[in-house]
N, C-alpha and C positions, 0 to 999 in steps of 0.2 A: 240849443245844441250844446252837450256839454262833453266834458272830458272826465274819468274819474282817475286817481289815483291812489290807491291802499297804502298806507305808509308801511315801507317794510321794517316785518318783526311788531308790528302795531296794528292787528288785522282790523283793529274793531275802528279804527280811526281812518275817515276814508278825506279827499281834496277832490273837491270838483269844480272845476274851472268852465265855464260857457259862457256864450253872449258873442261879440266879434261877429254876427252875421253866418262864423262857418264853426263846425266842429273842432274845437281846440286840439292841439298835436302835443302829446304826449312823451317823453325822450326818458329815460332810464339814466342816468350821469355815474361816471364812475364813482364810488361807496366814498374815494377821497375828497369827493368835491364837497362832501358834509352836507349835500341837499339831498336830505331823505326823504322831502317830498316830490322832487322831479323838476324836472324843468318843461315848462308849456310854451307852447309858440299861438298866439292869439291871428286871429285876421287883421283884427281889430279892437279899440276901446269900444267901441260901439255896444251898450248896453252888455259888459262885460262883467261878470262877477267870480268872485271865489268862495266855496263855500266849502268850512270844514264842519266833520261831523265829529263830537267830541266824543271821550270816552262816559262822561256823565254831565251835568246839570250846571257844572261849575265854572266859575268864570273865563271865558276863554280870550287873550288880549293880541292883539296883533301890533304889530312893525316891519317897517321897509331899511333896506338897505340897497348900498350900490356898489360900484368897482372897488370899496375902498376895506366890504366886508362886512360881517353880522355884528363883528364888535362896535358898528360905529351907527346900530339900528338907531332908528326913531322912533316914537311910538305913534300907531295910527287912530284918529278917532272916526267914529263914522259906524262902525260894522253893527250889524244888530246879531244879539242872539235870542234865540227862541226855544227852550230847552238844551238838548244835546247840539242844536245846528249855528254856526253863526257864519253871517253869508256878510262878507266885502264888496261893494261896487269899486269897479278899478277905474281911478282915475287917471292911472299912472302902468306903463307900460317899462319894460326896459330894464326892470329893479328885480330883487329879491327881496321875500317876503318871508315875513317870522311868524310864526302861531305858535301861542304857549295857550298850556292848562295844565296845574297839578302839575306843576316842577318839569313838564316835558316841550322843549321846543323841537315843534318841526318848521324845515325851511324846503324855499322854493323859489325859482326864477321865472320871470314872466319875459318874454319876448314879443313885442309886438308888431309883427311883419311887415304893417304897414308902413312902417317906417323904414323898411329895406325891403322891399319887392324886387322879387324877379324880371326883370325886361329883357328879353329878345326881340331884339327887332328882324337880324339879321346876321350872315354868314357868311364868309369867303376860306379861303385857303390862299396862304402866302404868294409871293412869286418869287419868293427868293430862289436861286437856283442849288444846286446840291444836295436837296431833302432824302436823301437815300436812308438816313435811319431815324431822324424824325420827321413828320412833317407837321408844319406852325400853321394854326388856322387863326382866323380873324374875327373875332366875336366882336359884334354891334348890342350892347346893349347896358345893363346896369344891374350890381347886385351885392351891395357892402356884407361885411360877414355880419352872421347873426352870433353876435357874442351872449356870453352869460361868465357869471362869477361863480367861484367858490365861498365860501363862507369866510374863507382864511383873506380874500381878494387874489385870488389867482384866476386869470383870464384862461379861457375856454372857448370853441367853436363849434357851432354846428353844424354838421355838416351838409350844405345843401342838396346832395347827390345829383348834380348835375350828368346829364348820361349822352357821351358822345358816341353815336353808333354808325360802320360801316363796314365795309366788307373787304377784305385781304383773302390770302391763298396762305393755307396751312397742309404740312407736307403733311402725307399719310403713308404710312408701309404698305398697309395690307393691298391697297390699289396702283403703288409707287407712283402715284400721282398727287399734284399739287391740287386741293380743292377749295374750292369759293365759300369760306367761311363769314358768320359776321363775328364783327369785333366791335366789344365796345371797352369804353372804357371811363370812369366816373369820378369828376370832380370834384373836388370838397367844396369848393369857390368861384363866383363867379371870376374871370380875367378877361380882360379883351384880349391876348395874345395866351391860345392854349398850344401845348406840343403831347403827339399821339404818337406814336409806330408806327413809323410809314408805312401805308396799303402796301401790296404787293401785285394790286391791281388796279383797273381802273374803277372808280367808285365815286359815290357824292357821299358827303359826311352830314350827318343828322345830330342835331344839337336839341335838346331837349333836357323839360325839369320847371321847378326841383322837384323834394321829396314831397314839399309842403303844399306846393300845387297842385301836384300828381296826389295827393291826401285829399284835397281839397275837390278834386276833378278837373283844374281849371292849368294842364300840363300847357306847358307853352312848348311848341318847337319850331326849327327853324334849319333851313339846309343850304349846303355851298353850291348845290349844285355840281353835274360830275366833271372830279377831280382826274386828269390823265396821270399817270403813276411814271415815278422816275426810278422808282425801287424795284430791286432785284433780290432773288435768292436763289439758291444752287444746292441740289442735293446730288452726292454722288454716291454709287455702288461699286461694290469690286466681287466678284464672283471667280476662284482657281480652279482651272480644271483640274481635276486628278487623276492621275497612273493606276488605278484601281487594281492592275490586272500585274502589275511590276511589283511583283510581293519580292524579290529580293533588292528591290530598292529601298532604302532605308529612306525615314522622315518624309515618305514622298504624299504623305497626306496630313498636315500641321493641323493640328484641330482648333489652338487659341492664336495663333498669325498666319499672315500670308507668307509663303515662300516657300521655305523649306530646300528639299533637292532641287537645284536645277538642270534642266533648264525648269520654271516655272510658269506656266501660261495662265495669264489671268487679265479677262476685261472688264473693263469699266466703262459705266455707262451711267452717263451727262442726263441730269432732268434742270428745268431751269423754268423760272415763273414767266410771263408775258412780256417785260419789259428788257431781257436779256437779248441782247445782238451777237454778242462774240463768248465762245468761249475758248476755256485751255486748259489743258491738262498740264501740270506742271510736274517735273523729276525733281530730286534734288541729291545729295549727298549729305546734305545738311538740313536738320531736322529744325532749322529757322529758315528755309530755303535763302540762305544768304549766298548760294550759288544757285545758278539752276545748269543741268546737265542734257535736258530738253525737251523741249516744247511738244504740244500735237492737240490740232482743235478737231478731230474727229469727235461724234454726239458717241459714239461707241465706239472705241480704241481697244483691238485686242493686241496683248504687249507680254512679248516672251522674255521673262527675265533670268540671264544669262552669269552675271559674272557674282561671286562672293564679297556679301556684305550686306551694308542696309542702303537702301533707296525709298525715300517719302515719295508722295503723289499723292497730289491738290489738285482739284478743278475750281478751277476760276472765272469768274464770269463778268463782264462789263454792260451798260448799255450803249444808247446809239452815241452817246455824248460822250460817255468812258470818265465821267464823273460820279458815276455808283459802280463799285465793288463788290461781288460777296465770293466768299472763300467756304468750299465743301470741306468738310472735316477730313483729316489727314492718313491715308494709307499707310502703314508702312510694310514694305515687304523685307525679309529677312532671308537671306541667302548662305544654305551654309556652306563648309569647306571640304572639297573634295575627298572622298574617299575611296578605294576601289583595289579589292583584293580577290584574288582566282584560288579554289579549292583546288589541291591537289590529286584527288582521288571521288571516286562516283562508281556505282553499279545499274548501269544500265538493264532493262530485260530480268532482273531477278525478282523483286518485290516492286509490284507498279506501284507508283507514288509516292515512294519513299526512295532517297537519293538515287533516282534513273535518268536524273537531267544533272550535266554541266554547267554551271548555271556564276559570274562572277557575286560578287555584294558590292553593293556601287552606293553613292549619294553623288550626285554635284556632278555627271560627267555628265559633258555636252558634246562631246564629239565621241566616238565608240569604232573599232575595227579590231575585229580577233580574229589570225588566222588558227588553225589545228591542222599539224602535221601528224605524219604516222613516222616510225623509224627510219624508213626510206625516204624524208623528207618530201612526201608524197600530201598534199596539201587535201583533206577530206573533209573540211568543213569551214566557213567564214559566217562571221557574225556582225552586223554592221549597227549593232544595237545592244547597247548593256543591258537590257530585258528579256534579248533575245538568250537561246542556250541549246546545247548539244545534246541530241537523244541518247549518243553512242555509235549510230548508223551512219552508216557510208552506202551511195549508192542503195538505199533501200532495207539495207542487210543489219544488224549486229556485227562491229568490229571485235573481231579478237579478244581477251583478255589482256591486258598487258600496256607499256607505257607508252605513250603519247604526247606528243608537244605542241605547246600554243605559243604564241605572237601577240602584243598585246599594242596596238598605237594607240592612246586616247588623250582626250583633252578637259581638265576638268574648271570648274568655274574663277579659278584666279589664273585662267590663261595658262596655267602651265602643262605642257605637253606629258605625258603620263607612259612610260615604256617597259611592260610586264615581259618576262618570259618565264617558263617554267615546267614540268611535267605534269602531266596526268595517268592517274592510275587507274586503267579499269578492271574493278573487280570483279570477274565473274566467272563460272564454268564454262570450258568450250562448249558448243554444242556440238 
């Protein structure tokens, strides 16, 4: 069973490592670790050899080194060569290894596994209490790193890719729902005490590995068995209805925030994983909610916003113990400052569609009442909505040509009472 490795930039010169009972594993090391023959992970000594293939006929010699670097080789005797081939039994596992011919050394690290195996025996998960964003599992078993050296003696690791796999809830848009994903996640090193991202549901956690194993065929794994989940997450929505049809309401459809004219009506709606009991929607005036202005645990809370300025809004979510937290990304609604002025003049009945309605320009009013008088203070029209507007007509008909007067009470989003009066002009031929 062997391994080959081409030295790069040196095609003609190959390293082939076998014996160990299993296929030797082969690793790439970064260009600065100066082993431009690779580094191999053996099973074992067990009728283990290296064989390199020269560039011609010429004497090829060999040397070991260890943690301390290629400057402080030794030279090896033993090897045979046979033409271009000269083939090493390894007695010696753990070291790096020199081959020179023709003024060129290549180098290489040898690992020998068996002297650090993988053992799982066994799995738990902690009991500590509070695991809301990580949770600590309990590894049974044994597994020192597999080092190697650079040429210079610089320590390196390789990494066993240990692979802990189990399942959590990952939000999705397109279904606004929270779905049963698996999660894994892959460690360089064996630890008895590992930490993962706490599930978000309930789940058993699967331990399994290495790389070398799992190369080899012979993967070991091993489970906690299922784990009940303390962790929580919370995704929130906010969706404004709009005035569509209030085209002389100004900003009454914000395209990049929420708010705008008010009043503004906009709900929000609570999604929340498995292990969530309470939640809350929280107000604030302050965008660290270092006050709160109030509270509301409805799962869909529709909430008309009223007065001029900013207000945040957070869902919040606890479980049964209210030892895990998670906080929905932040709302903010912007409300802006009232406005609200009455044209003086309109032509009712002469060109339909173009100024035939009475009609104020408003932003921010929340409260609305217009009367319209006629000269005889004869009252022919009321409006109890700043959307709403005057045809012209009284009683069914075309009023007159001529001046007219309105009343205006309203109320706009910083509370203050609003009090218009003024004339109207309507332009038109008697009929």
């Amino acid at each position: 069973m062997t391994c080959l490795f081409t030295v790069s930039g040196l095609c003609a010169q190959q390293i082939t490592v076998s014996g160990g009972g299993k296929p030797a594993y082969s690793h790439t090391p970064e260009a600065s670790t100066g082993l431009n023959g690779g580094v191999f992970v053996i099973y074992s000594l067990d009728q283990a050899t290296i064989e390199f293939s020269g560039e011609d006929e010429s004497l090829i010699s060999w040397s070991k080194f260890g943690p301390s670097g290629a400057a402080n080789a030794t030279p090896i005797a033993g090897a045979t060569q046979n033409g271009y081939l000269s083939t090493l039994s390894l007695t010696e596992g753990d070291c790096g290894y020199v081959i020179e011919q023709n003024g060129r050394s290549y180098y290489l690290w040898v690992i020998d596994y068996s002297q650090a195996p993988l053992v799982l025996n066994g799995a738990s998960v902690s009991s500590d209490a509070g695991q809301c964003e990580q949770t600590t599992l309990q590894l049974d078993g044994s597994g020192e790193r597999l080092n190697y050296y650079s040429i210079n003696g610089a320590p390196k690791v390789l990494s066993r890719e240990i692979t802990v796999s189990y399942m959590t809830l990952v939000w999705n848009d397109e279904s606004l729902s929270y779905i049963q994903t698996v999660q894994s996640e892959t460690l360089d090193n064996f630890s008895s005490t590992v930490q993962v991202p706490a599930p978000l549901c309930n789940t058993d956690f699967s331990i399994s590995g290495d790389q070398l194993l799992n190369y080899w065929g012979m993967e070991q794994t091993v489970s906690t068995g299922e784990y009940i989940t303390t962790a929580i997450g919370v995704t929130a929505k906010a969706e404004q209805t709009y005035r569509e049809e209030a085209l002389n309401e100004d900003d009454r459809h914000p395209t990049e925030y929420l708010g705008g004219s008010a009043p503004a009506e906009i709900e929000f709606q609570a999604y929340m994983t498995d292990a969530v009991t309470h939640i809350e929607w929280e107000f604030s005036d302050k965008e660290d909610f270092s006050t709160t202005i109030a509270r509301y645990n409805d799962q869909t809370l529709r909430y008309t916003f009223r007065d001029e300025g900013t207000t945040y809004v957070r869902l919040i979510g606890s479980n049964s113990t209210a030892e895990c937290q998670a906080y929905s990304e932040t709302f903010t609604i912007n409300i802006g400052e009232p406005r609200l002025e009455a044209p003086n003049a309109f032509s009712p009945g002469t060109s339909p569609g173009v100024n035939d309605e009475w009609k104020v320009a408003y932003k921010s009013i929340v409260s609305f009442k217009c009367w319209i008088f006629n000269k005889w203070g004869v009252q022919i029209c009321y409006l109890d909505s700043p959307d709403k507007g005057w045809d012209g007509r009284y009683h069914g008909k075309y009023v007159d040509p001529g001046v007219y007067y309105y009343v205006i009470e309203a109320k706009g989003s910083n509370n203050q009472k609003i009090k218009l009066k003024g004339h109207i002009n309507i332009l038109r031929s008697k009929d």
